[in-house]
RODO-2510 file (C-alpha; in nm, 4 decimals, decimal comma):
residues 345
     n   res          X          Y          Z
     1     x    -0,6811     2,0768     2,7530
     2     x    -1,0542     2,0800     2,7901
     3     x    -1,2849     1,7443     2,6883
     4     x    -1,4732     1,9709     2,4607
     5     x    -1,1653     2,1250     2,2650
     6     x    -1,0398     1,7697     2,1469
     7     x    -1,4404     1,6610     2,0758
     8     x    -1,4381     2,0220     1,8213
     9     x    -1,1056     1,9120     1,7145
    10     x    -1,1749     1,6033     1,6140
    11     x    -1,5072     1,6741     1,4515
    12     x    -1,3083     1,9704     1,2370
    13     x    -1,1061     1,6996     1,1338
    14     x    -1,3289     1,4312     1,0329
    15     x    -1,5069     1,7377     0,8245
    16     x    -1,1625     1,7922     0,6792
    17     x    -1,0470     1,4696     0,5774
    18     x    -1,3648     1,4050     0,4482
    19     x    -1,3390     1,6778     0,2006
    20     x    -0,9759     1,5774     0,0859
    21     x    -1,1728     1,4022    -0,1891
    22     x    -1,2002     1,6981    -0,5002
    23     x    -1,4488     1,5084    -0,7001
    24     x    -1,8046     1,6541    -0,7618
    25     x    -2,0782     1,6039    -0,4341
    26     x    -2,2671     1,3893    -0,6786
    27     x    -1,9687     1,1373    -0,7357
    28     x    -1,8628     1,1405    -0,3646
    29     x    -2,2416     1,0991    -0,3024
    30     x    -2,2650     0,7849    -0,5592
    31     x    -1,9638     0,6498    -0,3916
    32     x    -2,0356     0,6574    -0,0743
    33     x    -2,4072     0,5078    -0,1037
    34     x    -2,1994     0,2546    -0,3110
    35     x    -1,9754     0,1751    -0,0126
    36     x    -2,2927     0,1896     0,2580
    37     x    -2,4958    -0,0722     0,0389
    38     x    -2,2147    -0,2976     0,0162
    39     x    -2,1526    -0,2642     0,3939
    40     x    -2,5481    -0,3412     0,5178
    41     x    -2,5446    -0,6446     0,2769
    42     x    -2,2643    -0,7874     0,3949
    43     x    -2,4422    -0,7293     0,7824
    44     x    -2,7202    -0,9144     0,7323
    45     x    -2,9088    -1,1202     0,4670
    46     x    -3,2069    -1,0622     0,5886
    47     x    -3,5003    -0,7933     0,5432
    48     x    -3,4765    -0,5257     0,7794
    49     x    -3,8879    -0,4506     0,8551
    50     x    -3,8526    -0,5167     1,1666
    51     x    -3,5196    -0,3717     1,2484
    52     x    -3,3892    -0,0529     1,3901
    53     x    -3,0338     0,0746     1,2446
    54     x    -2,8319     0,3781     1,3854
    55     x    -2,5896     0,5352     1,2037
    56     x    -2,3111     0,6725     1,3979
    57     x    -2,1549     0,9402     1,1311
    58     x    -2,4090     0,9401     0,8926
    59     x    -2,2234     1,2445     0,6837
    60     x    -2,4546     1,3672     0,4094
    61     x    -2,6395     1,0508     0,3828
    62     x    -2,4374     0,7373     0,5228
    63     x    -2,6727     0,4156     0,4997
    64     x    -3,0102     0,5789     0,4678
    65     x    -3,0933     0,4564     0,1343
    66     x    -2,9324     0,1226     0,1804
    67     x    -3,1288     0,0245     0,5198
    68     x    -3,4785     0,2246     0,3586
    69     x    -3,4695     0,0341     0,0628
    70     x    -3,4743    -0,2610     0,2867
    71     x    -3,7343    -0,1476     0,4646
    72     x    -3,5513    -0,0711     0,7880
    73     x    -3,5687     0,1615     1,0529
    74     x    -3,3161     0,4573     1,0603
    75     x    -3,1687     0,6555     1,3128
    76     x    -2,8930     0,8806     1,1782
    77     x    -2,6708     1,0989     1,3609
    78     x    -2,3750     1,3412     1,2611
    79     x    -2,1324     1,5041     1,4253
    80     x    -2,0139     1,7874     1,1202
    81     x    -2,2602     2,0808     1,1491
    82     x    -2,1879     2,1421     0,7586
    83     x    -2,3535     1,8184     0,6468
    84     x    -2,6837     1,7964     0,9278
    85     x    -2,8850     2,0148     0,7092
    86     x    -2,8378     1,8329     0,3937
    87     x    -2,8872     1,5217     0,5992
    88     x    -3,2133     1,6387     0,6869
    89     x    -3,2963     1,7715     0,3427
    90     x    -3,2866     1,4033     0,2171
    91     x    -3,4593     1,3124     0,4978
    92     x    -3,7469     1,5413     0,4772
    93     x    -3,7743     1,4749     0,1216
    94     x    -3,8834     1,0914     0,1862
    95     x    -4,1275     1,1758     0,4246
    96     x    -4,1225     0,8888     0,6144
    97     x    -4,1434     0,8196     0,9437
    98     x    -3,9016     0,5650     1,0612
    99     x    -3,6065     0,7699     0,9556
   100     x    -3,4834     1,0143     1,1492
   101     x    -3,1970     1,2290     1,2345
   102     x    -2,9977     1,3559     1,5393
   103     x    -2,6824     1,6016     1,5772
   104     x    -2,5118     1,4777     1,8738
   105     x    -2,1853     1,3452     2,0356
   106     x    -2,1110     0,9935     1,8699
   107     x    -1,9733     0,9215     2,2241
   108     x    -2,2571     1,0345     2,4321
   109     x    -2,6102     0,9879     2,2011
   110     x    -2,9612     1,0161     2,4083
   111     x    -3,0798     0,6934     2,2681
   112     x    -3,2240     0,3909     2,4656
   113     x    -3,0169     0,1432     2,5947
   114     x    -3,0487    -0,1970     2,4009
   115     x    -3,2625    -0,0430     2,1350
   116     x    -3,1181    -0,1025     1,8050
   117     x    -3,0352    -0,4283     1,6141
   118     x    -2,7628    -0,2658     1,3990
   119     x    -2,5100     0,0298     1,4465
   120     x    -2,2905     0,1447     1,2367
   121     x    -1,9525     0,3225     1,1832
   122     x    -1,8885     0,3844     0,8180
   123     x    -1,5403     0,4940     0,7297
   124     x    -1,5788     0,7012     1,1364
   125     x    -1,4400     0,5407     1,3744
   126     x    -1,0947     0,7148     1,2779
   127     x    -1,2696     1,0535     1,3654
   128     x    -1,3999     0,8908     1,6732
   129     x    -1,2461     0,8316     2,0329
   130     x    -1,2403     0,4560     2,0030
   131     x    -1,3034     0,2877     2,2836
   132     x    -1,5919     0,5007     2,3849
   133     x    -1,7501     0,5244     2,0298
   134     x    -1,7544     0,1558     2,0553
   135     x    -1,9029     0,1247     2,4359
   136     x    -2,1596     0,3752     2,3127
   137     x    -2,2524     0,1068     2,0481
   138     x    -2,2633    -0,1836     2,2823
   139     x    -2,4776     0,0169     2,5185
   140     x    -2,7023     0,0842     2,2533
   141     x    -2,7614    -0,2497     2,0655
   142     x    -2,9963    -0,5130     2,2253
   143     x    -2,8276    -0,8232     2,3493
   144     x    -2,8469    -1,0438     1,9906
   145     x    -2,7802    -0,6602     1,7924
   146     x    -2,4830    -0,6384     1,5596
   147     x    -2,2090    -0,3475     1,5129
   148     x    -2,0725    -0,3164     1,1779
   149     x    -1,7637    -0,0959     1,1357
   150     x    -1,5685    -0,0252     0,7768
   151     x    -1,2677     0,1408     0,8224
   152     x    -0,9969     0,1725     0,5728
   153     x    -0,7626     0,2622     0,8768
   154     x    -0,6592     0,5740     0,9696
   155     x    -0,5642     0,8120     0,6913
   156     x    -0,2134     0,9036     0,5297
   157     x    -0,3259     1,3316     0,5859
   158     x    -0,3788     1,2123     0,9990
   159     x    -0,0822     0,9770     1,0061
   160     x     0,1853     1,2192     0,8402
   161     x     0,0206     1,4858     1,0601
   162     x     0,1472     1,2442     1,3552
   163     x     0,4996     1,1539     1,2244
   164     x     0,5736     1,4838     1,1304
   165     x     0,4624     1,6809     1,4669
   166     x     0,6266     1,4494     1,6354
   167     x     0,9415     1,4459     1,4956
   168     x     0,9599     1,8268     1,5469
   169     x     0,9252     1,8319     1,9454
   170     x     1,2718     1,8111     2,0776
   171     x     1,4090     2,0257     1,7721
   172     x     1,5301     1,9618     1,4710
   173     x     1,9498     2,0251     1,3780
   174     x     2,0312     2,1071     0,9969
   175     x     2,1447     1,8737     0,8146
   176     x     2,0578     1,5370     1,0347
   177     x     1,8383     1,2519     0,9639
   178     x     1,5155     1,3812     1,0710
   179     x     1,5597     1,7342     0,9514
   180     x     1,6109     1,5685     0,5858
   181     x     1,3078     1,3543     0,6584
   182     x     1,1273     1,6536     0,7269
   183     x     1,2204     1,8054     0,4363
   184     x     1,1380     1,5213     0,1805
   185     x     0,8064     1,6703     0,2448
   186     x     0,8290     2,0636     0,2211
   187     x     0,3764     2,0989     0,1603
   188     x     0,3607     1,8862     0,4997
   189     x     0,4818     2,1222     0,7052
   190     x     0,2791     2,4297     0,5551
   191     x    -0,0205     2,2042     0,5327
   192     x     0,0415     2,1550     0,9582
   193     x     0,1155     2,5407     0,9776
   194     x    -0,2295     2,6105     0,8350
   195     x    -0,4649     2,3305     1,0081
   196     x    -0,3184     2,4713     1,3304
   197     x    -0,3967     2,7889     1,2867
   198     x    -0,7589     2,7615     1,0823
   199     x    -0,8557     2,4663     1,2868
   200     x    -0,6824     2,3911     1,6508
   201     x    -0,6319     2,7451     1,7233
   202     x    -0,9663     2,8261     1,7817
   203     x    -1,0499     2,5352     1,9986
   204     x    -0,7049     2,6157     2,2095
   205     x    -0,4670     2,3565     2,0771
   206     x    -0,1750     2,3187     1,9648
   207     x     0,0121     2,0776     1,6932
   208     x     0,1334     1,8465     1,9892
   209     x    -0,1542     1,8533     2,2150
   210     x    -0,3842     1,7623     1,9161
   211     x    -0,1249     1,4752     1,8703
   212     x    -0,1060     1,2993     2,1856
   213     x    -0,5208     1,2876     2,1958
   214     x    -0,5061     1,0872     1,8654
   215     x    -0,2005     0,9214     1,9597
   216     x    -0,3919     0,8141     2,2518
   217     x    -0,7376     0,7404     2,2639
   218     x    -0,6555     0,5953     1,8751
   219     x    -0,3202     0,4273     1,8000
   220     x    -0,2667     0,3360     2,1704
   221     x     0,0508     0,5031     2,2543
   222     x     0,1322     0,5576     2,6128
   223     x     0,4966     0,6535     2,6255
   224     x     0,5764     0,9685     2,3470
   225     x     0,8534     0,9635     2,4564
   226     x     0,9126     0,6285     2,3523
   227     x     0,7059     0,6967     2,0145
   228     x     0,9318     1,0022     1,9219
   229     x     1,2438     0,8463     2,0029
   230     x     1,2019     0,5033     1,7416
   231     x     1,0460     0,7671     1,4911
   232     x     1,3662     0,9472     1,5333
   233     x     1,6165     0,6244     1,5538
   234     x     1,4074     0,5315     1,2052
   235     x     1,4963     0,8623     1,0449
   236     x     1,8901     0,7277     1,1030
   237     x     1,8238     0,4753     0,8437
   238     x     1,6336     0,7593     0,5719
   239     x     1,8722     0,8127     0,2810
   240     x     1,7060     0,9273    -0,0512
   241     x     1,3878     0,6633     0,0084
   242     x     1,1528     0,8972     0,0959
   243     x     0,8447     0,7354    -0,0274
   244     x     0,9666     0,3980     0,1441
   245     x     1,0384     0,5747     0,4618
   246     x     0,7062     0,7610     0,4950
   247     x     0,5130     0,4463     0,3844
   248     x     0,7035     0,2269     0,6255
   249     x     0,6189     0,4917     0,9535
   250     x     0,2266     0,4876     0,8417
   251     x     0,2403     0,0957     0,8005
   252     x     0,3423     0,1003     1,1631
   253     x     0,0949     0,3624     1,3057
   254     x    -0,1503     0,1359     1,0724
   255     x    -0,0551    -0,1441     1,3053
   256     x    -0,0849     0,0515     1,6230
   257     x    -0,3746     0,1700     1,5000
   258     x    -0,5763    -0,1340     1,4139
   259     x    -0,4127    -0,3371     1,7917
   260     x    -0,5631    -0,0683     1,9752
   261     x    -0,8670    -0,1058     1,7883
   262     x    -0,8623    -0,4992     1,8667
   263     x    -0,8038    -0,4294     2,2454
   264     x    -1,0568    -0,2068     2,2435
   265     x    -1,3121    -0,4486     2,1219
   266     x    -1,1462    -0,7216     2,4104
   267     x    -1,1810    -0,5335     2,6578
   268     x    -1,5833    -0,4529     2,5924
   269     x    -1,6500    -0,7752     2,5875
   270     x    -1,7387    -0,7370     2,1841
   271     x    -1,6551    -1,0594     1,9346
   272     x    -1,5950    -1,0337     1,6292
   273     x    -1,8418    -1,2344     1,3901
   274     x    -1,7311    -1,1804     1,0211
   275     x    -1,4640    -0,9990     0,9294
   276     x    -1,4030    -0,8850     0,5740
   277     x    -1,2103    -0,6655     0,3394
   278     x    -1,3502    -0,4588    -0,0142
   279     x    -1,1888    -0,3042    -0,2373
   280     x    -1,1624     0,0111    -0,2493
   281     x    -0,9256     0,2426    -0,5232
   282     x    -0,6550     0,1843    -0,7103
   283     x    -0,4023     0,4326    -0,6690
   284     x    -0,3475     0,5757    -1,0503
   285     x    -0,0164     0,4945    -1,1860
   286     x     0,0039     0,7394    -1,3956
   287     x    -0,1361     1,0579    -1,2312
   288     x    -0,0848     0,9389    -0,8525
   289     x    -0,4271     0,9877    -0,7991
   290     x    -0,7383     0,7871    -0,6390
   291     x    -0,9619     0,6043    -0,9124
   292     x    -1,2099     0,4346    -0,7259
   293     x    -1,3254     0,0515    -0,7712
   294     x    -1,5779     0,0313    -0,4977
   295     x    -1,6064    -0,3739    -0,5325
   296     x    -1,8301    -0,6307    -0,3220
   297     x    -1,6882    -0,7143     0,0417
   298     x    -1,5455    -1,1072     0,0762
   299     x    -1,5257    -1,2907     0,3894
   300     x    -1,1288    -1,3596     0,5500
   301     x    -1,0510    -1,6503     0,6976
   302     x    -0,7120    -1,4570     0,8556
   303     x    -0,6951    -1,3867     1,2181
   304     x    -0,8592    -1,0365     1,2965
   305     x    -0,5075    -0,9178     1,4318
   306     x    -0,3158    -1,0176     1,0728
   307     x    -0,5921    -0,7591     0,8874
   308     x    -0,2721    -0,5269     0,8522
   309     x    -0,2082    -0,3673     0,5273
   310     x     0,1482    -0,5975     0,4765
   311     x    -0,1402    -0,8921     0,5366
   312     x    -0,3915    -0,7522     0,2778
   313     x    -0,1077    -0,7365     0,0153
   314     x    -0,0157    -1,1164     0,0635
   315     x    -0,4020    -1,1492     0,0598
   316     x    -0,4091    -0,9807    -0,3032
   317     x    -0,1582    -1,0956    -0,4508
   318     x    -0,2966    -1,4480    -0,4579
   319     x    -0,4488    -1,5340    -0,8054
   320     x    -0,7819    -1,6490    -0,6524
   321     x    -0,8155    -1,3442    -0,4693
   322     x    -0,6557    -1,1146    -0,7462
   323     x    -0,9835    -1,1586    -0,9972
   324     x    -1,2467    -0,9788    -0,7130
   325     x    -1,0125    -0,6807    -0,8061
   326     x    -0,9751    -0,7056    -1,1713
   327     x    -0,6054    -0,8188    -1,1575
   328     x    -0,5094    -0,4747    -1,0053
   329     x    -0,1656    -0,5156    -0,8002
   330     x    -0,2198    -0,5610    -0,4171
   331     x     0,0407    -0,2476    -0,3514
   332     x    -0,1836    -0,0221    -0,5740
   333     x    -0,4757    -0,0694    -0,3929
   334     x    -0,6619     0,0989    -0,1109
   335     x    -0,9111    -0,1269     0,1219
   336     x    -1,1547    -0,1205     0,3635
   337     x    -1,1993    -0,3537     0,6256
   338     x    -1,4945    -0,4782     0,7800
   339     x    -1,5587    -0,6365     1,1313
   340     x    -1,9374    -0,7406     1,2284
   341     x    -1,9482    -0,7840     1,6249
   342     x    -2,1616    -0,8773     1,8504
   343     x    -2,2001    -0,9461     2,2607
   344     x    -1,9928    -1,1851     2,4244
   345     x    -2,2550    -1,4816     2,6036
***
């Protein structure tokens, strides 16, 4: 499997999961410049005139307005071809000229080493290769710059794309455990059947071999075997819990996810400086849907490894912490967590 097919790969999918979201572009523009401005004033207090920012997956318009307005320096780069032109439309239509864009490889940009104070990875670093997203960052900050990532984790369309193709490599009997886990979710499988053949067959992948990259260079796994086999001892306990099974598998891939994150950042040399959580949704009660309650981010006092989503929900569910969300229940909630690093020495 050729570096370049898993780079397309994962750039189709970031694209993708991006446009999961069926609101109008001017809501899902509104929100996200909601998200970006929350993100660069919880960075730094300061004015940014003197400051250079990059923006690693800047999307249609990432943190442009957020840094500009604060007079900052602002290199933005994205990876979906779709979205670079309207990128630059914005940018051409401010005519200024310490904003910029690029359309490059988030792991490989042609930027100066040690040149920026501040880079960024809004709601990307799922659609990234971690660990070298993040040495790409270090490489590019100067020795006192900050990274800022906000990353609600990896999402449920990625992490039942996981579960599910990896549940169905050493073939699937009627009538057992996995095959009814399987079929608790009958769209799943035709939504896999389609994204392999309108999005990994023309790169030259298949299901699997899209799988074990993300598995990988994301959640950390080194044994499928091992993976597959306690996703398939799991599916002995499924009875008619669907929704608790399913939930249960993505908390654990959430776990994976967010230890291989944390290793990453060890072994960098990176430490974390602030760490934070914001509110994001509230998953509808009545419709099942997203309605989104972009709120300010708050500082946790937690260990960075306890930042899981069981952790968040004991977070939540205290009465001091319950009012920043408008008393909405911890379990109905989706967040995003934030981690502000910096150098080691």
């Amino acid at each position: 499997m050729r570096a370049s097919s898993t780079n397309t790969a994962l750039r189709i999918v970031g694209q993708k999961a991006a446009k999961q979201d069926t609101s109008k572009p001017l809501q899902l523009m509104q929100r996200q410049r909601t998200v970006n401005q929350q993100v660069v004033a919880w960075m730094t207090r300061h004015d940014m005139h003197r400051t250079l920012t990059v923006d690693a997956c800047a999307g249609i318009e990432g943190s442009l307005w957020a840094v500009h307005e604060r007079g900052g320096r602002w290199i933005g780069n994205e990876i979906a071809e779709g979205d670079v032109s309207l990128l630059e439309g914005t940018v051409r239509g401010i005519q200024n000229s310490r904003i910029s864009v690029i359309h490059e490889d988030a792991h490989h940009l042609s930027l100066d080493d040690k040149m920026a104070d501040f880079y960024l990875f809004v709601f990307a670093l799922a659609h990234l290769r971690t660990f070298d997203a993040l040495k790409e960052a270090s490489r590019i900050i100067k020795d006192e710059g900050r990274i800022a990532i906000c990353c609600p984790g990896p999402t449920y369309w990625i992490m039942d794309i996981m579960i599910s193709v990896a549940l169905t490599q050493h073939g699937i009997s009627p009538g057992t455990p996995v095959d009814q886990v399987l079929r608790s979710r009958p769209n799943l499988t035709k939504n896999i059947t389609n994204f392999a053949a309108n999005v990994l067959a023309p790169v030259g992948m298949t299901p699997w071999e899209y799988a074990q990259f993300i598995l990988k260079t994301n959640f950390g796994v080194r044994s499928f075997d091992e993976f597959i086999g306690a996703l398939e001892r799991s599916a002995g306990g499924f009875k008619k819990g669907a929704k608790d099974w399913w939930y249960s598998q993505r908390c654990r891939l959430d776990v994976m996810y967010w230890d291989n994150l944390l290793a990453c950042i060890k072994k960098l040399k990176l430490v974390p400086v602030r760490m934070g959580v914001m509110p994001l949704a509230e998953v509808s009660r009545s419709k099942g849907e997203l309605d989104w309650v972009v709120g300010r981010i708050f500082d946790c006092e937690i260990a960075p490894e306890n930042l899981y989503r069981s952790e968040l929900e004991q977070m939540f569910s205290r009465s001091e912490i319950r009012g920043l969300t408008d008393g909405v229940a911890a379990r109905k909630m989706v967040y995003g967590r934030t981690l502000l690093l910096k150098k080691a020495g």
